[in-house]
Each structure stands twice: as structure tokens, then as C-alpha cells.
C-alpha positions in Angstrom: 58.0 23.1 -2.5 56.1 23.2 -5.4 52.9 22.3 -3.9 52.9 25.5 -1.7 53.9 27.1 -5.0 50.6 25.8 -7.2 48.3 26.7 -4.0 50.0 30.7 -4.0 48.6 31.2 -7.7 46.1 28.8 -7.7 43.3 31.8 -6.5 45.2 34.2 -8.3 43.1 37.7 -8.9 43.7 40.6 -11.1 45.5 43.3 -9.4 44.4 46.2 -8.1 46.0 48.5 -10.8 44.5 46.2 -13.5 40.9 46.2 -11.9 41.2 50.9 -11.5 42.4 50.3 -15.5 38.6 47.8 -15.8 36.8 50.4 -14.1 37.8 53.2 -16.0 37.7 52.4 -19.2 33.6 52.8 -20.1 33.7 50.0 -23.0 35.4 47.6 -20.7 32.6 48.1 -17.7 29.9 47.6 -20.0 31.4 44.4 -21.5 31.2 43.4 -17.9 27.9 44.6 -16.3 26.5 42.8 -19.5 27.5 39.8 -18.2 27.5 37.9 -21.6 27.6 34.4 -21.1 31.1 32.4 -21.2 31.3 28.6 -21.5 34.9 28.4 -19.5 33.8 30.6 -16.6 31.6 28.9 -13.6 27.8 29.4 -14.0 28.5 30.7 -17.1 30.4 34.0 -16.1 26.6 35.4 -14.7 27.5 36.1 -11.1 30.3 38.4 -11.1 31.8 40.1 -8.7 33.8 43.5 -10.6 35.8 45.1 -7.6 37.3 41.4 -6.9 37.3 40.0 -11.0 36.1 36.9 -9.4 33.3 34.5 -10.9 30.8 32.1 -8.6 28.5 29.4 -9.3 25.6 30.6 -7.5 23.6 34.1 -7.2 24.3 33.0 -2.8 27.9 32.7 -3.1 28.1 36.3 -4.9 25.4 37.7 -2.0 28.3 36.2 0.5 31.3 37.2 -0.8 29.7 40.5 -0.5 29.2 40.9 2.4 33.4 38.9 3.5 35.9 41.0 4.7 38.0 40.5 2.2 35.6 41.8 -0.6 34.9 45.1 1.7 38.9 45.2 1.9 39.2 45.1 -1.6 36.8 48.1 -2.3 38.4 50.3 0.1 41.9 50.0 -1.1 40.3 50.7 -4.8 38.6 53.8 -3.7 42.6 54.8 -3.3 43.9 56.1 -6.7 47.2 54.2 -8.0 50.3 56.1 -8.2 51.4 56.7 -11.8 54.3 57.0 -13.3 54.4 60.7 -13.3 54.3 60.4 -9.8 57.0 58.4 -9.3 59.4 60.8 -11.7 58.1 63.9 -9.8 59.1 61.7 -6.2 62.9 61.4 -7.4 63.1 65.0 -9.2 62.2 64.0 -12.5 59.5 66.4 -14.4 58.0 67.7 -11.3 56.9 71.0 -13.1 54.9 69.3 -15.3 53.4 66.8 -12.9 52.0 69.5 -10.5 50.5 71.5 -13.5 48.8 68.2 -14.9 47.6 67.8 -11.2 46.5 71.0 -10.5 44.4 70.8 -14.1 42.8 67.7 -13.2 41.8 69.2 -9.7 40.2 72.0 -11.9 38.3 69.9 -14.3 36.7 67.9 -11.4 35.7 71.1 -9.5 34.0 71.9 -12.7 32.5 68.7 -13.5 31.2 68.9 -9.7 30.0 72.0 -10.6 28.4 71.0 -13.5 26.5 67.7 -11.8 24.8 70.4 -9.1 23.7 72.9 -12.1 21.6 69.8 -13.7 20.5 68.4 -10.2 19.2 71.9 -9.7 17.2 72.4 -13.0 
């Protein structure tokens, strides 16, 4: 038993919800495109794969992992947003007004940052 319990955590990643919290946050992505070297991490912490938080010794291993299924598995279910918890109040009746006029606003702000990106591709 606890064998088959050391091996379950023993490849342990971050979860996805963890990783959309990485990504969005702009000081945190640089900190890890920078790649600054760490002595505890393999090679150094230099090959890096973000979408997985996973670290491998060579440049070949990261090219690899790349290409897996499990890596391309990984990126699709982060291009799904993670439910919040104003979404889960709204689900059981809790605050729903104010969820769908946050929701609604956001919608808006992208449609003008959309908006925005084609009036500087244009000029």
C-alpha cells in the first residue's frame, strides 16, 4: 500500500487552476520565460516546459515531451477557462445578478480590446 501511494505523487504536477493563475499573472511568466538558473531543479531549471510546470535535463527531452500526447492534452484543457467561484454561487442561486453583469462587462472589454488590436494592426 504505500508503495502505490509514493508512486501516485511521486510525478506530481501543478494543477491546472494553479498553472491559468502562472499564466496570468505577467510578473510570474516573466520570472519563468527568464529561465534563471536553479541549483535544485534538473539542468539547472533551463528547459522548461510552462503549460506542464515540468523541468528536463536535456534541450531533446523538452523537443519530445512536446510533441507527447499528454503535453498536447494538457494545452487543450488549459485553453478551457476554470470556473470561479462566482460561477459556482450563480449555479446554486447565490448572486446571479451580479455574476451575469460582471460577465457581460468582461465580454465588453474584450470586444474592445479586439477592437483596439485591429485599429493598431491597421495603422
Amino acid at each position: 500500500m504505500g508503495s502505490i501511494r509514493r508512486s501516485k505523487t511521486k510525478r506530481r504536477t501543478r494543477d491546472l487552476d494553479q498553472i491559468h493563475g502562472d499564466l496570468r499573472n505577467p510578473r510570474q511568466l516573466a520570472q519563468l520565460k527568464a529561465m534563471i538558473p536553479d541549483e535544485d531543479k534538473p539542468a539547472l531549471g533551463i528547459h522548461h516546459c510552462i503549460e506542464c510546470s515540468k523541468y528536463f535535463e536535456q534541450e531533446h527531452n523538452l523537443r519530445e515531451h512536446r510533441r507527447g500526447k499528454n503535453h498536447k492534452r494538457r494545452v487543450r484543457m488549459l485553453k478551457d477557462e476554470p470556473y470561479t467561484q462566482k460561477e459556482s454561487d450563480a449555479a446554486s442561486g447565490v448572486g446571479c445578478a451580479s455574476f451575469y453583469e460582471a460577465r457581460e462587462l468582461s465580454k465588453e472589454q474584450r470586444r474592445l480590446d479586439e477592437e483596439a488590436r485591429k485599429m493598431e494592426i491597421e495603422a
